[in-house]
Residue frames as qw, qx, qy, qz and C-alpha x, y, z in Angstrom:
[[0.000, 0.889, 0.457, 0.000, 0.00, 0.00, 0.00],
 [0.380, 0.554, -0.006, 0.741, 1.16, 3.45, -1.02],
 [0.506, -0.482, -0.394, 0.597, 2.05, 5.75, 2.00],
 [0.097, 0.773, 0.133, 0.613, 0.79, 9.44, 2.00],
 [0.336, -0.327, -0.480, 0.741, 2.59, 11.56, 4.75],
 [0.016, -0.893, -0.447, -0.055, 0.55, 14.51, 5.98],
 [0.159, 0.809, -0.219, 0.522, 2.29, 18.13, 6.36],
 [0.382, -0.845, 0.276, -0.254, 3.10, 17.37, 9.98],
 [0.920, -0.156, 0.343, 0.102, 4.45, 13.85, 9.67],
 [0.642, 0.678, 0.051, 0.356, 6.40, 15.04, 6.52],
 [0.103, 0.871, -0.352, 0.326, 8.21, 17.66, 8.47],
 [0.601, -0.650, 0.406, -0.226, 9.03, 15.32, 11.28],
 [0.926, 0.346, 0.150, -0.006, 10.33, 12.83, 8.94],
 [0.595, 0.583, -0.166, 0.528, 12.93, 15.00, 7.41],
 [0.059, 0.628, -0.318, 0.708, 13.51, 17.03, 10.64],
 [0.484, -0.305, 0.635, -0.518, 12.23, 15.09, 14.00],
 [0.532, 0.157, -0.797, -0.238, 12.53, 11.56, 12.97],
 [0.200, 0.161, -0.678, 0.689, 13.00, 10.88, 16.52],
 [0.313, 0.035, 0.412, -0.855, 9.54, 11.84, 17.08],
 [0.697, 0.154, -0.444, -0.542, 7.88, 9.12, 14.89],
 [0.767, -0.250, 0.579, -0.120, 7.46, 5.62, 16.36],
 [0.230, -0.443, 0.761, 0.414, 9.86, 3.04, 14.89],
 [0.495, 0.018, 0.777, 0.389, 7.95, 1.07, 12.57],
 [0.518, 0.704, 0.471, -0.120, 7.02, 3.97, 10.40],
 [0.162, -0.600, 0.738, 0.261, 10.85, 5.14, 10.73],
 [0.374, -0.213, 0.810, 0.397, 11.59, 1.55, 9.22],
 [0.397, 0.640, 0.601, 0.267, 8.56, 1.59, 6.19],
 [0.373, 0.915, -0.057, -0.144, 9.82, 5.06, 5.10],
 [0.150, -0.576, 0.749, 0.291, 13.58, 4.14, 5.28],
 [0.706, 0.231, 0.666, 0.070, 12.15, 1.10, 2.54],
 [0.006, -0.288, 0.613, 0.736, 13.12, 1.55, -0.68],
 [0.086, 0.192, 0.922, 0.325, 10.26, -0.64, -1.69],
 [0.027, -0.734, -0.580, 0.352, 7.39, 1.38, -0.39],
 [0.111, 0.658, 0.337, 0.664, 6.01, 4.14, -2.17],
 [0.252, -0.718, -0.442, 0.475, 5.77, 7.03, -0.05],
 [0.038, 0.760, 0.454, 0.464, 4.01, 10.15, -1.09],
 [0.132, -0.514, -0.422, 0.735, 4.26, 13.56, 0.19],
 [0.297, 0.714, 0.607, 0.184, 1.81, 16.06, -1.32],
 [0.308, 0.440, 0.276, 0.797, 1.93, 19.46, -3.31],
 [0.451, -0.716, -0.089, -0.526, -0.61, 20.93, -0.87],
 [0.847, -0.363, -0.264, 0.285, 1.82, 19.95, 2.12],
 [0.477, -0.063, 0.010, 0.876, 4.42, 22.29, 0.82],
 [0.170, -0.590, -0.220, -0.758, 1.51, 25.14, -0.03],
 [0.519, -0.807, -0.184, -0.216, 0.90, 25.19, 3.48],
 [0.681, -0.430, -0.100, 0.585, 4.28, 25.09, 4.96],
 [0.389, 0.240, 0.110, 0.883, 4.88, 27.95, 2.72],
 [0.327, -0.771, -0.288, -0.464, 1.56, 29.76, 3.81],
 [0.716, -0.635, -0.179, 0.227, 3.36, 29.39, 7.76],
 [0.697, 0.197, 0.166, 0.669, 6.34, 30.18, 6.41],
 [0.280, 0.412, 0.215, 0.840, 5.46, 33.37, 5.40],
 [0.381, -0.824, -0.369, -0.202, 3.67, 34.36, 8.52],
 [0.397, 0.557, -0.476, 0.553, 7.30, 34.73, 9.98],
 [0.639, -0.668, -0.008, -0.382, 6.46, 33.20, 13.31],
 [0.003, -0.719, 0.677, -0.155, 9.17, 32.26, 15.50],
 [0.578, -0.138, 0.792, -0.136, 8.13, 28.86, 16.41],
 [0.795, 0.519, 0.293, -0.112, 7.71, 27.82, 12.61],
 [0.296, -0.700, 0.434, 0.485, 11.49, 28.08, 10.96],
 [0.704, 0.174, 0.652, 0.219, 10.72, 26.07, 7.72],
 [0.130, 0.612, -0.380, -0.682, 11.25, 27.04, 4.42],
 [0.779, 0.230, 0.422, -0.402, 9.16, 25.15, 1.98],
 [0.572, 0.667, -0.470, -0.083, 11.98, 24.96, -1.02],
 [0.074, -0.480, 0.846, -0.218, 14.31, 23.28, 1.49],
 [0.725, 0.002, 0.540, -0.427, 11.11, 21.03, 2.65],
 [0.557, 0.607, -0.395, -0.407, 10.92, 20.09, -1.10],
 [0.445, 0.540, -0.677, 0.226, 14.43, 19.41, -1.97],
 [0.147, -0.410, 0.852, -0.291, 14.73, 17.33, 1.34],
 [0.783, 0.143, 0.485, -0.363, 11.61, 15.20, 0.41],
 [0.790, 0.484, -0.358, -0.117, 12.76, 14.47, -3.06],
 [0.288, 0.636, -0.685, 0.208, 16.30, 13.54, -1.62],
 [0.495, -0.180, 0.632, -0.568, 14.66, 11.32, 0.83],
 [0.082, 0.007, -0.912, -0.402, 13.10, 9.41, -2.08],
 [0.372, 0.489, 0.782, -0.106, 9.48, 10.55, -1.76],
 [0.183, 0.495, 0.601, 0.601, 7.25, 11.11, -4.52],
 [0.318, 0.155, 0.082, -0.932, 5.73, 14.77, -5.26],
 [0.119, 0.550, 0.826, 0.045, 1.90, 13.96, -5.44],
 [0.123, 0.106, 0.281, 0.946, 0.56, 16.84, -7.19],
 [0.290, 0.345, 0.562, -0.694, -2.82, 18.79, -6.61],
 [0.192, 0.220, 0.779, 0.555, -5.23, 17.56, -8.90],
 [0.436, -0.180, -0.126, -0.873, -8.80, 19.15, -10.21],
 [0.686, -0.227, -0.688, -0.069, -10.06, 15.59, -9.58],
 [0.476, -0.404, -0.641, 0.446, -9.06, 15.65, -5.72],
 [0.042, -0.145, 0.218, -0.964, -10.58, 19.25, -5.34],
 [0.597, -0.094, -0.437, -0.666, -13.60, 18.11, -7.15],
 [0.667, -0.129, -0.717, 0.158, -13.37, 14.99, -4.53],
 [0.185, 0.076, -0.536, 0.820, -13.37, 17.68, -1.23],
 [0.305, -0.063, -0.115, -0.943, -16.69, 18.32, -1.88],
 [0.693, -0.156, -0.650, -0.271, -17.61, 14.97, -1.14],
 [0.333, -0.013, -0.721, 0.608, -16.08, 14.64, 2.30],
 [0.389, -0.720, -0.542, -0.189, -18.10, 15.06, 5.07],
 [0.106, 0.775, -0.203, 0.589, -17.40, 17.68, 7.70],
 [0.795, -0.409, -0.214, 0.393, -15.02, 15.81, 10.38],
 [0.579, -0.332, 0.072, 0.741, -12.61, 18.19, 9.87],
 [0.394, 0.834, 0.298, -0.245, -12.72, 21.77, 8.89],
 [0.217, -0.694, 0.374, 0.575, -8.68, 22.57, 7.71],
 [0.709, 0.636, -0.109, -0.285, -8.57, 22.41, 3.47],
 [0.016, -0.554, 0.832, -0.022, -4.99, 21.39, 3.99],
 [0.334, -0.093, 0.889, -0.298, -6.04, 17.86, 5.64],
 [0.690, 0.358, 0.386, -0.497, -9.06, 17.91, 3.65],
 [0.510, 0.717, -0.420, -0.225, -7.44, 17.81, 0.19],
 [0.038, 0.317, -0.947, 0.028, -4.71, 15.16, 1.73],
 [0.585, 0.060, 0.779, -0.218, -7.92, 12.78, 2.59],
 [0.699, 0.666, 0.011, -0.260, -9.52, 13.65, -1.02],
 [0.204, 0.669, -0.712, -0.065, -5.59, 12.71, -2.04],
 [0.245, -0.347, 0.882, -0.205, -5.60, 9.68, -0.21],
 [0.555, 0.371, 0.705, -0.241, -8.63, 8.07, -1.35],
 [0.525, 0.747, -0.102, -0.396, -7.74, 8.73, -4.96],
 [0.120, 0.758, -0.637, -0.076, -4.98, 7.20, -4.79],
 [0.605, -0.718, -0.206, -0.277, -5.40, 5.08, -2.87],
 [0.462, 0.404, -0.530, 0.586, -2.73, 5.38, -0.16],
 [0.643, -0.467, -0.599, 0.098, -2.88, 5.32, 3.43],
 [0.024, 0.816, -0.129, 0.564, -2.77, 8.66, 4.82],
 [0.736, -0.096, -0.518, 0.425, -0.45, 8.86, 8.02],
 [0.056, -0.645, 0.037, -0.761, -1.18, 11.48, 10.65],
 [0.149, 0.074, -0.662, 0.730, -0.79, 12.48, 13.89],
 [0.549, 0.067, 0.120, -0.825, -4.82, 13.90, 13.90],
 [0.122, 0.081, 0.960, -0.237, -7.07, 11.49, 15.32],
 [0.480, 0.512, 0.419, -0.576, -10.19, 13.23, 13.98],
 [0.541, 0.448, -0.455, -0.547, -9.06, 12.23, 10.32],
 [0.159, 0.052, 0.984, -0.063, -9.52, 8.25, 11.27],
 [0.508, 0.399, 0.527, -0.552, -13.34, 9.32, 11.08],
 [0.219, 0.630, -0.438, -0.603, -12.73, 9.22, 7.00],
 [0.769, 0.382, -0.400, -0.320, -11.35, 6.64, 6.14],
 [0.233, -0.963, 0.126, -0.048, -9.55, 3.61, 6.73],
 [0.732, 0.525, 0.097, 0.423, -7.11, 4.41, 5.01],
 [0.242, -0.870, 0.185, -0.388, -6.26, 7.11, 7.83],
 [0.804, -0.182, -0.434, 0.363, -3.45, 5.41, 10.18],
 [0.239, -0.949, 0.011, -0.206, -2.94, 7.63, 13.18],
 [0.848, -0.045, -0.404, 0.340, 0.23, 7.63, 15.08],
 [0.449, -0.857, -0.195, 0.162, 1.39, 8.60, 18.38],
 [0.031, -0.929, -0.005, -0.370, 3.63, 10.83, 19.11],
 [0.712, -0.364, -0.307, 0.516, 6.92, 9.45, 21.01],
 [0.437, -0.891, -0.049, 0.115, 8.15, 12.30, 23.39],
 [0.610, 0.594, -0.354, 0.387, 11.81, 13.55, 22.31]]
């Protein structure tokens, strides 16, 4: 099954591995696994980005370039998965997250997130905790 990281799991990936529980550390470090991070992952890190808050230091070119070099795939924002948001019911109101479930169920792929209120979706949603650095 194809592996879609959400915007927070993405950053913690390339920057706070450490904060993922090991056995989604060892199914991204697979070569064999597809893993996906999405076009609308980096539009929002750039949208934070550019609020210039001090607890938010990313920089959504670097985020990129360190996902490609990592070996995941750009998943691109289709019309299809907009046209698909409109289906979703309203668990969840952020467009970000919405778009990644409308992504994830297009694909299909198994979206991978820390938010426990996208499980209500699909599932195809795989929450995961949080390990304490």
């Amino acid at each position: 099954m194809k592996i879609l990281l959400d915007t927070q799991l993405l950053l913690w990936a390339l920057h706070e591995p450490e904060r993922m529980p090991d056995p989604i550390c060892v199914e991204l470090a697979d070569r064999r696994q597809e893993v996906f991070f999405s076009a609308a992952s980096i539009w929002e890190i750039g949208i934070k980005a550019s609020l210039g808050r001090d607890d938010f230091q990313f920089k959504p070119a670097d985020v990129w370039r360190f996902a490609v070099m990592a070996g995941f795939a750009e998943l691109t924002v289709t019309s299809a998965h907009g046209a698909a948001v409109a289906e979703l019911p309203w668990h969840h109101r952020d467009p970000f997250d919405r778009l990644l479930i409308a992504q994830a169920l297009s694909l299909p792929a198994r979206l991978v997130t820390a938010d426990a209120i996208l499980m209500r979706y699909s599932e195809l949603v795989q929450q995961v905790k949080v390990v304490s650095p």
